[in-house]
C-alpha positions in Angstrom: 27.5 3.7 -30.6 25.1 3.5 -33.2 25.8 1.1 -36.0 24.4 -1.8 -38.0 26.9 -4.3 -37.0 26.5 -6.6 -33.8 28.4 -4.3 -31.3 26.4 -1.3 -32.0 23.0 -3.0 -31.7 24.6 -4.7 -29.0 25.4 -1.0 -27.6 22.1 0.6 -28.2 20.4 -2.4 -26.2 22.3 -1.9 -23.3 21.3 2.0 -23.9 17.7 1.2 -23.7 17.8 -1.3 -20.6 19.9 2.0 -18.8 16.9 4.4 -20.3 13.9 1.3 -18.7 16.3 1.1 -15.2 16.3 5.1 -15.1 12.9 5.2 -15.2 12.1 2.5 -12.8 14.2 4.0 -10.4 12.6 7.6 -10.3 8.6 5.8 -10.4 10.4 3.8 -7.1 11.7 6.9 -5.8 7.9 9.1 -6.1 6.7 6.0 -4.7 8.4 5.7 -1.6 8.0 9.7 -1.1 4.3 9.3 -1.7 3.9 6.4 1.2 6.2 8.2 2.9 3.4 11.4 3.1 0.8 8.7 3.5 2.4 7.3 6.7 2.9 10.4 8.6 -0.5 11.7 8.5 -1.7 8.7 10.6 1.3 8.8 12.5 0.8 12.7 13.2 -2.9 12.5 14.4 -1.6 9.2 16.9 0.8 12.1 18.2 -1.6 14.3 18.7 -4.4 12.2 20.0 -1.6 10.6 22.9 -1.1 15.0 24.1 -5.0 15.0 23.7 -5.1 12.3 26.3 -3.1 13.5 28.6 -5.0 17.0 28.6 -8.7 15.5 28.8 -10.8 16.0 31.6 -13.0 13.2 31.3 -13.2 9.4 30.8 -15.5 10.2 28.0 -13.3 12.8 26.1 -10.1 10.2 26.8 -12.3 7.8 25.4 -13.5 9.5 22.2 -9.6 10.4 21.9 -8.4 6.9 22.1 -11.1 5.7 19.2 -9.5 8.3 17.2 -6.1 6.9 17.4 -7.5 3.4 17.5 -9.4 4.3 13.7 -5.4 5.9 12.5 -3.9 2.7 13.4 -6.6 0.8 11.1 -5.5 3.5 8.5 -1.6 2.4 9.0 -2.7 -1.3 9.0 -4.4 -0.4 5.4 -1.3 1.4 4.3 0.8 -1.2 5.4 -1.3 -4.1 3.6 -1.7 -2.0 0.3 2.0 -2.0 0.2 2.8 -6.0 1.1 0.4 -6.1 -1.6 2.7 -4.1 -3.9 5.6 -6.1 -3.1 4.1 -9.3 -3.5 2.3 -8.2 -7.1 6.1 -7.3 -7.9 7.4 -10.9 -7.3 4.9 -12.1 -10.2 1.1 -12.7 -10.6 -0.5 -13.3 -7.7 -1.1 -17.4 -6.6 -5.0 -17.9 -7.0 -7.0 -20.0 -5.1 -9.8 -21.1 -7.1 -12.7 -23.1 -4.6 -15.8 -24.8 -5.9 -18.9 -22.4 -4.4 -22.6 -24.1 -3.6 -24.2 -20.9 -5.3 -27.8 -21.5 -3.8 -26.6 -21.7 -0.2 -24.8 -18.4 -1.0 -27.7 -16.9 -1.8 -29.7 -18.0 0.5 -27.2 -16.9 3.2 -26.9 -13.6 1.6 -30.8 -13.4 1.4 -31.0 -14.5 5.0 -28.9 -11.6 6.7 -30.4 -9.0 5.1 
């Protein structure tokens, strides 16, 4: 399918879109395996923190425990965001919200917590 005439470029553009959707679909596919890693590390140390509880021997070491598995589900809530963020930068530039900023008072509250 390679000719001058209309049919042939018409040809090698469909070619091209098939070669562009071909190598969407495998960046998609590493994607999805590489938040599908990311999601059971997290996931993996909640299991293992929830047997950890159940074998501790003190409210202190359940405690310590449950702050662990309270700090992996922060990490899933981050993984989680990072990826609605993904999807929505997919639908199209981001909607941005620009705000008028009194930059004096902003330093000065900056200033005054530190």
């Amino acid at each position: 399918a390679r000719g001058a005439d209309s049919v042939g470029r018409l040809a090698a553009a469909f070619n091209g879109m098939a070669e562009h959707l071909q190598q969407l679909l495998a960046i998609q596919r590493e994607l999805v395996r590489a938040v599908s890693h990311e999601l059971r590390t997290p996931v993996a140390r909640l299991r293992f923190g929830l047997e950890m509880i159940g074998d501790a021997a003190s409210p202190e070491a359940r405690r310590k425990y449950m702050e662990g598995m309270d700090s992996d589900i922060q990490d899933l809530d981050g993984l989680v965001d990072e990826m609605l963020t993904y999807a929505r930068l997919e639908q199209g530039a981001p909607e941005l919200n620009f705000q008028r900023v009194d930059l004096d008072a902003l330093l000065d509250q900056v200033i005054g917590e530190l």
